[in-house]
Each structure stands twice: as structure tokens, then as C-alpha cells.
NULOBA-156556 format. One line per 5 residues: number of its first residue (from 1); their letters; for each residue x, y, z of N, C-alpha, C. Coordinates in Angstrom, 2 decimals. Layout:
BEGIN
NUM = A = X Y Z X Y Z X Y Z  ...
// end
This chain:
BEGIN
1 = XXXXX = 187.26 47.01 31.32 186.72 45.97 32.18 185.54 46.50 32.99  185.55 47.70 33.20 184.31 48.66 34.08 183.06 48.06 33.51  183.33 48.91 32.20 181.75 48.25 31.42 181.85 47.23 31.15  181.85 46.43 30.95 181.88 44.93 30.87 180.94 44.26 32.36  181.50 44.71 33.59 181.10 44.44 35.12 179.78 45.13 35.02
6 = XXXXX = 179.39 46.47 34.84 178.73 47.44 34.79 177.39 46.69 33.78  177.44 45.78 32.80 176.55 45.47 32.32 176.61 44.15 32.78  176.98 43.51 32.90 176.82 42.35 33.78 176.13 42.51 35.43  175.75 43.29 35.93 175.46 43.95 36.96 174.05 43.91 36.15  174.17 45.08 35.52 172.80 45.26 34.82 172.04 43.78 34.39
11 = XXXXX = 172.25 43.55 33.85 171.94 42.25 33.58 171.21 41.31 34.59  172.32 41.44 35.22 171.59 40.41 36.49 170.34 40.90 36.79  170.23 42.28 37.06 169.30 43.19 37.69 167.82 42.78 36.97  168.13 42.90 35.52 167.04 42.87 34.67 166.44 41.86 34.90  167.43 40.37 35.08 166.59 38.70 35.58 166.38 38.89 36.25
16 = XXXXX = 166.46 39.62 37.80 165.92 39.80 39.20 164.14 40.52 39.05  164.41 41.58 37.91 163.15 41.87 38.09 162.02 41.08 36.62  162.39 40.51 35.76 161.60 39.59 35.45 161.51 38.41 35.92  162.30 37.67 37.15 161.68 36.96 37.52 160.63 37.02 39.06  160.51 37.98 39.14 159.83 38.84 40.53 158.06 39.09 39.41
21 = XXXXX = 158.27 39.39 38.15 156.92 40.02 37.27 156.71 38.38 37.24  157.50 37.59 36.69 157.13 36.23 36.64 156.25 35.87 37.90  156.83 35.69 38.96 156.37 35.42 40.30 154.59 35.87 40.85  154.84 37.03 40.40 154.04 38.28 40.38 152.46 37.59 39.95  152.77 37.49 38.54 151.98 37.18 37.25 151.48 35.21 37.62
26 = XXXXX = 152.19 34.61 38.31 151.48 33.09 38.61 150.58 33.48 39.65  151.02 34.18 40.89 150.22 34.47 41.81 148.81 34.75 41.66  148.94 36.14 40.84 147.39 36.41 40.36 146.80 36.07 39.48  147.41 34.90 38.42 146.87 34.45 37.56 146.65 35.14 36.25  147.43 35.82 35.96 147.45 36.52 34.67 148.66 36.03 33.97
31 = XXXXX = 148.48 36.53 32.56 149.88 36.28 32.04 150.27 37.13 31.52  152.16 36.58 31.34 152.71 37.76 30.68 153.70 37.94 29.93  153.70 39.18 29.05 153.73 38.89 27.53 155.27 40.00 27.59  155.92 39.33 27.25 157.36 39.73 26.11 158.12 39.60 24.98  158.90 40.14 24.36 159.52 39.61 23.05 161.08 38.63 23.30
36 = XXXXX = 161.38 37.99 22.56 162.49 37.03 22.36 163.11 37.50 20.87  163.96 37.58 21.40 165.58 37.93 19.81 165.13 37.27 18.85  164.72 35.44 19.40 164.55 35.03 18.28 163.18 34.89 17.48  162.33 35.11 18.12 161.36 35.24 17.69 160.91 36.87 16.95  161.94 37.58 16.74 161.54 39.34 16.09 161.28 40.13 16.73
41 = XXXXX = 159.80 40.34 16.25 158.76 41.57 16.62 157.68 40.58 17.66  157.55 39.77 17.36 156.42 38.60 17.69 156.44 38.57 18.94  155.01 38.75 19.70 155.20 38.97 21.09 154.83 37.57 22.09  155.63 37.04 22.89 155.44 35.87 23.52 154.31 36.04 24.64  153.43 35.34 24.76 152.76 35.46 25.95 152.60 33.98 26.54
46 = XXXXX = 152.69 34.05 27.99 152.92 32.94 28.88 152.24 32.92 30.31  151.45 32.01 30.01 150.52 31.69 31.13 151.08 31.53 32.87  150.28 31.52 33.76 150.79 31.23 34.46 151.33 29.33 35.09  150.14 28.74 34.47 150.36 27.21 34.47 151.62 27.11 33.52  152.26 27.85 32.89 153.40 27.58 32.09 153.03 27.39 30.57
51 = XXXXX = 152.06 27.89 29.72 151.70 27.49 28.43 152.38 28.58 28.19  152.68 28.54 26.70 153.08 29.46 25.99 152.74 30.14 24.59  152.25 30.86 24.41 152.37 31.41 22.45 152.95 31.95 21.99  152.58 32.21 20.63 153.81 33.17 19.95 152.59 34.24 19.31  152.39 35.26 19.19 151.86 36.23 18.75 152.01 36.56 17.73
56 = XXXXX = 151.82 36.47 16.55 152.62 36.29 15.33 151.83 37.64 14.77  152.91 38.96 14.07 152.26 39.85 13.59 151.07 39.69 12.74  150.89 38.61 12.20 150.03 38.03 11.26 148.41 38.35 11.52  148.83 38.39 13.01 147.37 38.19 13.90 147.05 36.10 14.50  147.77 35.82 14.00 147.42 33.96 14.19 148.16 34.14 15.60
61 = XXXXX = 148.12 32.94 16.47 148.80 32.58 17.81 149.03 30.92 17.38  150.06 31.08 18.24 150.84 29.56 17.74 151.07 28.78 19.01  151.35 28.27 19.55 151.80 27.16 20.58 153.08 26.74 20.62  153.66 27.70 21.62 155.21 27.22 21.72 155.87 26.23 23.41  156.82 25.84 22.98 156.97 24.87 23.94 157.31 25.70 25.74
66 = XXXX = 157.07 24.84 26.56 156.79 25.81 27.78 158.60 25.72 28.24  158.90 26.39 28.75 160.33 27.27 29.16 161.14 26.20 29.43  162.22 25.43 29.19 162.99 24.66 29.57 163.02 23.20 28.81  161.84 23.30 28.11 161.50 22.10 27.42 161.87 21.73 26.41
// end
């Protein structure tokens, strides 16, 4: 049950500090770029107005729907 709490802890931690880079990243107007499970290797990048892409190893960028939508 330790580890189980112990990564759940962690966890939380990790949303505390991406949503602080989130915060971060509208303020100054940049955006910023991570990967999703489901999306692979393919790197997401996300504006601060809330747009989104998909980075597709391909080299193409795609238009994905903005967070909640």
C-alpha cells in the first residue's frame, strides 16, 4: 500500500508542476510542448490562447482539439 500512496503523491506532484509551466507559459506567451501516451513519439505543442498541434515525426503539424473539448 506504501507504493501505491508514494506514487500517487508523486503524481499529484507532477500535475502541480505542469500546471504552474502551464500558468507560466500563458503569462509570457509562449508555448508548450509535450508528449501524450496516445499520441507516441509525436510531440504536442499548445499555445497559450489554447490551440493545439500534433507534431507528427513526419515533419507535417496537424490541428488537434484544444484540452477539454
Amino acid at each position: 500500500m506504501l507504493l501505491l500512496e508514494q506514487h500517487a503523491r508523486r503524481a499529484e506532484a507532477i500535475g502541480r508542476i505542469g500546471e504552474k509551466v502551464r500558468a507560466d507559459a500563458q503569462a509570457t506567451g509562449t508555448p508548450i510542448s509535450y508528449t501524450e501516451p496516445a499520441c507516441g513519439t509525436d510531440v504536442i505543442r499548445e499555445w497559450p490562447d489554447g490551440r493545439r498541434e500534433r507534431l507528427k515525426a513526419d515533419g507535417s503539424v496537424v490541428a488537434i482539439p484544444i484540452r477539454g473539448r
